[in-house]
C-alpha positions as CSV (number, residue, x, y, z in Angstrom):
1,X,-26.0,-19.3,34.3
2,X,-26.8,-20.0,37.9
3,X,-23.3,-18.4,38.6
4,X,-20.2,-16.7,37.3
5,X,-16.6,-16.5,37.9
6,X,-14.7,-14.1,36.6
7,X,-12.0,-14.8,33.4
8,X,-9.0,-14.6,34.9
9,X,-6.2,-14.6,31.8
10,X,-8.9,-12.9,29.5
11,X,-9.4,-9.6,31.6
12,X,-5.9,-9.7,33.3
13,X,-4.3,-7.0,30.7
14,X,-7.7,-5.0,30.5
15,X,-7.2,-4.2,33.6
16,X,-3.5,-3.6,34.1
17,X,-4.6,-0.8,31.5
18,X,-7.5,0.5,33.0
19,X,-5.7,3.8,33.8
20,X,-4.5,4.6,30.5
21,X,-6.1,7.3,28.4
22,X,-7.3,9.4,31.2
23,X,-8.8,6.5,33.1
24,X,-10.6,6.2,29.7
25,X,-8.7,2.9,28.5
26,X,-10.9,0.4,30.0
27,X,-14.2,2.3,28.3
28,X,-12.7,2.0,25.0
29,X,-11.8,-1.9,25.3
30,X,-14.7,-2.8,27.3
31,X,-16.2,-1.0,23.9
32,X,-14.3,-3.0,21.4
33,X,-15.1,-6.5,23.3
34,X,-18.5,-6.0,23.3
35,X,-18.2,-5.8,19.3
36,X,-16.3,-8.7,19.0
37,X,-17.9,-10.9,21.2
38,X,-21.5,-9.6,21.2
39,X,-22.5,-7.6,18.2
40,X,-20.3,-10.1,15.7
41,X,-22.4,-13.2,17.1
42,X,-25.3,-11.8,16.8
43,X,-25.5,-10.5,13.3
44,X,-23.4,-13.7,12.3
45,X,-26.2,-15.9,13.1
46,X,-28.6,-14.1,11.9
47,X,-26.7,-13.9,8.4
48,X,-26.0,-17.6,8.7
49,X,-29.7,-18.7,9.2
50,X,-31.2,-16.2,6.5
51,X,-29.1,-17.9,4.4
52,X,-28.2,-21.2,5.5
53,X,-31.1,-22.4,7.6
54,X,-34.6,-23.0,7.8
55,X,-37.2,-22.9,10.6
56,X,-36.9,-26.0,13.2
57,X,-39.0,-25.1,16.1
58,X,-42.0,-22.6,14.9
59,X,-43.0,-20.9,18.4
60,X,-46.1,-18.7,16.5
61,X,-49.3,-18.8,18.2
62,X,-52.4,-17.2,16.9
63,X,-52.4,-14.4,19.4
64,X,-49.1,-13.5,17.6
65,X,-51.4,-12.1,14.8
66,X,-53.6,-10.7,16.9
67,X,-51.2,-7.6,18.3
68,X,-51.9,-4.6,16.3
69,X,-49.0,-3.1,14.5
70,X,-48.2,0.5,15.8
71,X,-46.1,2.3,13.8
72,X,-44.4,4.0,16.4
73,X,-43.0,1.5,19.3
74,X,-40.6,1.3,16.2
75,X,-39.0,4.2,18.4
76,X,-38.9,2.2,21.8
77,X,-37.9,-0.7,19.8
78,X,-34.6,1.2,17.8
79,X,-33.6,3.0,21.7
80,X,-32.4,-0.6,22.3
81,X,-28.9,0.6,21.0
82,X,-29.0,3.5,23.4
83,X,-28.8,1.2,26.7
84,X,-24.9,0.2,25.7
85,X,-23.0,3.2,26.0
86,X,-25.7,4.3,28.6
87,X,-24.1,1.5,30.7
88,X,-20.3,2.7,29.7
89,X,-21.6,6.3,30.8
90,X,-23.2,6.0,33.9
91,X,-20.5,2.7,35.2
92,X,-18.8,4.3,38.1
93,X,-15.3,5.4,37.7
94,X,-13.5,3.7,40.5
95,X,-12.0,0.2,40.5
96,X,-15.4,-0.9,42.0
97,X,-17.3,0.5,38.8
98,X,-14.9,-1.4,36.3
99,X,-15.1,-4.6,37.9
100,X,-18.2,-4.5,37.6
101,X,-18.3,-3.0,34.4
102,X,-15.9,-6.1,33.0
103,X,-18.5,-8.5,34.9
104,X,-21.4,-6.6,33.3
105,X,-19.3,-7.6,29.7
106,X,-18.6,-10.9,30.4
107,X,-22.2,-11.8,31.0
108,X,-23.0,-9.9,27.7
109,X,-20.5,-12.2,25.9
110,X,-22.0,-15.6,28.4
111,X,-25.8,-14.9,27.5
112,X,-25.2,-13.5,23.9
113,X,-23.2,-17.2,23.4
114,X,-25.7,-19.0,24.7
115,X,-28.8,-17.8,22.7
116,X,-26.7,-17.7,19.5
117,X,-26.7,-21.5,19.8
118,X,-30.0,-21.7,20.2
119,X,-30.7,-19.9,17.2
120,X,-27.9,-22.4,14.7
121,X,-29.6,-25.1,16.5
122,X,-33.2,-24.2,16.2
123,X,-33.4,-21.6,14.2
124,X,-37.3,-19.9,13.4
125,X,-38.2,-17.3,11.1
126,X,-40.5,-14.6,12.2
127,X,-42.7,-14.6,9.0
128,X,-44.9,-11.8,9.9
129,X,-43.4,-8.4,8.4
130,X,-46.2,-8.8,6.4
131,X,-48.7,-7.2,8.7
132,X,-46.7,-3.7,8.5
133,X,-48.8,-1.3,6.3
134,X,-45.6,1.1,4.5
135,X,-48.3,3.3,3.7
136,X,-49.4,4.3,7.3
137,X,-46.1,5.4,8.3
138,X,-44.6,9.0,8.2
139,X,-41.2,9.7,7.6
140,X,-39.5,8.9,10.6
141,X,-41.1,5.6,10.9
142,X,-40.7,4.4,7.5
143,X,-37.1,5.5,8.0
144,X,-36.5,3.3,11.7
145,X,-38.2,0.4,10.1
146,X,-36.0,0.6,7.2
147,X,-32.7,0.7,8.7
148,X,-34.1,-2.2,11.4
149,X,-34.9,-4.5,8.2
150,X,-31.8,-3.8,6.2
151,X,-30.0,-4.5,9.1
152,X,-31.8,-7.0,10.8
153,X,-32.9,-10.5,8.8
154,X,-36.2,-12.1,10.2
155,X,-34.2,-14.3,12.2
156,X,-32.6,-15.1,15.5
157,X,-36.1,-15.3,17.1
158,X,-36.1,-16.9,20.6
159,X,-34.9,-16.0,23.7
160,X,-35.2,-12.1,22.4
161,X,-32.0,-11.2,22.6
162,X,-33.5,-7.3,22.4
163,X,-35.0,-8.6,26.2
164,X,-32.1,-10.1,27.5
165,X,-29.8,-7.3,26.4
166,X,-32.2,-4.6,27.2
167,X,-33.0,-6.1,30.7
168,X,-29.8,-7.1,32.4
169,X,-28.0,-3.8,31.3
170,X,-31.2,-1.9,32.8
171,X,-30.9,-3.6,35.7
172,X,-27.4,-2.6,36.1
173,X,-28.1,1.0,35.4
174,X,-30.2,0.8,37.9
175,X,-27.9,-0.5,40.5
176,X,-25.9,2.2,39.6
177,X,-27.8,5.1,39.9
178,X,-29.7,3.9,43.3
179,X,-26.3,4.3,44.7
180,X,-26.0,7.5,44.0
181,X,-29.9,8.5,44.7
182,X,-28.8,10.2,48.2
183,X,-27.3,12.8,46.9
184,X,-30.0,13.5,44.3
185,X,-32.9,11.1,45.1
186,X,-35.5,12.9,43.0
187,X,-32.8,13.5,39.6
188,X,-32.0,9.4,40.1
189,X,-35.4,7.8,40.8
190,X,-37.0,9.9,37.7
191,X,-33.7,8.8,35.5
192,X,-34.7,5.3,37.3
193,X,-38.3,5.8,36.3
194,X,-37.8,6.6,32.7
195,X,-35.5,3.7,32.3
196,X,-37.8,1.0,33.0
197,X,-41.1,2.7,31.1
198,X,-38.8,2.5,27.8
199,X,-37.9,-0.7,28.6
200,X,-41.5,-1.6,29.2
201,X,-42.4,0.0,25.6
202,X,-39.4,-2.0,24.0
203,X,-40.6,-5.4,25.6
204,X,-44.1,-4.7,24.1
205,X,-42.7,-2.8,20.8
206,X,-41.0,-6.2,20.0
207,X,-44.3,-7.5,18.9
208,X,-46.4,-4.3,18.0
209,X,-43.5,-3.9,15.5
210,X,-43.5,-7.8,14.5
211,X,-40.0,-8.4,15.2
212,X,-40.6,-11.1,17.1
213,X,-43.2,-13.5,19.0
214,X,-44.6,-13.5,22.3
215,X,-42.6,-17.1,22.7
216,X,-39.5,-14.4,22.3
217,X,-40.8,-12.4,24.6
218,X,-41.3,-14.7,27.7
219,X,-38.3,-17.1,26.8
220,X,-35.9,-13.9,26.6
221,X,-37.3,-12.4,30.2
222,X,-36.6,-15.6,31.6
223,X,-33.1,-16.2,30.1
224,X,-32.5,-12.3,31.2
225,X,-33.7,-13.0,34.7
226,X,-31.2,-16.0,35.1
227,X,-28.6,-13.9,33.6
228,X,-29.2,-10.7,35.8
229,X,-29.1,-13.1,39.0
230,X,-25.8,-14.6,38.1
231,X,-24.7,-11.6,37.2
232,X,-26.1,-9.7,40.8
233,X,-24.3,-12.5,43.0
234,X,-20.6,-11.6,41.0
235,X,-21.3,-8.3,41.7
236,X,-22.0,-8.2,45.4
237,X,-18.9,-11.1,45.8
238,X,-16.5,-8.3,44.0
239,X,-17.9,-5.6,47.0
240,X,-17.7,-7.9,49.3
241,X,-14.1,-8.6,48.8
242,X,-13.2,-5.4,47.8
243,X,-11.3,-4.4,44.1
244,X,-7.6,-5.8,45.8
245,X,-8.2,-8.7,46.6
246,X,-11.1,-9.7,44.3
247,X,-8.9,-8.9,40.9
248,X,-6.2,-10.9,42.9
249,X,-8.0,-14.1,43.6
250,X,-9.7,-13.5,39.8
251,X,-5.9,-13.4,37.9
252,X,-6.3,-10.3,37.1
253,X,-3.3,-9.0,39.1
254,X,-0.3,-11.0,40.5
């Protein structure tokens, strides 16, 4: 993941039909992709090693057991699945935007690819759900946790996919809104501000709500990090060539 270059075949009719739909078309299939390519690996894995597999690499320390449980970081932890259309919302809507919107995509699909194989290949069950106390929880609670266990097997543990997800799409939200800070600095750097203190709370509700370890936690920062840099240098190589010629010498357009 030291760098990226764009799919040139793969994105070549998205973009021809980035127009359609009220300049809504690209949203919708950027949308649909991200499914396909992101959400289907990742709960496919997970299925496959609840069922299939057992645990090859055990990354549980005794400090693990150590972190309280707190009831509510469940909340922090479940905003996760706000940050994607978040990132469709606040993408700008010029060509600039949804090239870098399509980048932001493709990395999704690169970095969701590339844990998924870690998990087949080393899979590790996070055995400590039983630390959660039902009985402490009020409604709410009991209700977040419920849906996130039903839908989420104790599986798919390292590098936090919850991290990497969380942290390269916050990164490009904030990209996005410091460009358009001068117009409305202080609306921005608060949005900017609130941003990163609930992604703070998920990074630390991913233990708190033993979904994961702190192996997770520092594997799926540094995996994020890589990805986010990759991701930064496509990015500034699209601006610097400007949306003609870049989708040009990607294959996007003849």
């Amino acid at each position: 993941m030291t760098g990226m270059r764009p799919w040139g075949g793969f994105w070549s009719g998205t973009w021809r039909r980035r127009g359609g739909l009220n300049g809504h078309r690209l949203t919708l299939e950027v949308f649909l992709i991200g499914v396909v390519f992101v959400a289907v690996p990742y709960f496919s894995t997970n299925n496959i090693a609840e069922a299939y597999l057992s645990t090859v690499f055990d990354p549980e320390i005794a400090l693990d057991r150590q972190i309280p449980v707190w009831n509510w970081t469940i909340l922090p932890y479940a905003l996760l699945y706000a940050f994607y259309p978040a990132t469709l919302i606040l993408a700008p809507k010029d060509d600039s935007g949804r090239i870098e919107m399509i980048l932001t995509i493709q990395m999704m699909i690169m970095v969701t690819a590339f844990c998924c194989v870690i998990f087949l290949l080393l899979p590790a069950e996070i055995d400590m759900r039983d630390q959660i106390q039902w009985s402490t929880m009020n409604e709410w609670e009991d209700r977040l946790f419920t849906f996130i266990h039903s839908s989420d097997n104790p599986w798919n543990a390292w590098p936090s996919l919850h991290i990497v997800h969380s942290y390269v799409l916050a990164r490009v939200m904030t990209f996005w809104m410091k460009e358009r800070s001068p117009s409305s600095p202080v609306v921005w750097n608060f949005a900017i501000f609130l941003l990163w203190l609930e992604w703070i709370l998920l990074a630390i509700s991913i233990l708190t709500t033993k979904q994961h370890y702190i192996f997770d936690l520092a594997t799926g920062i540094l995996v994020a990090h890589l990805a986010w840099l990759a991701l930064e240098r496509a990015m500034s190589n699209a601006r610097d060539l400007g949306p003609s010629r870049f989708t040009k010498e990607s294959g996007w357009t003849d």
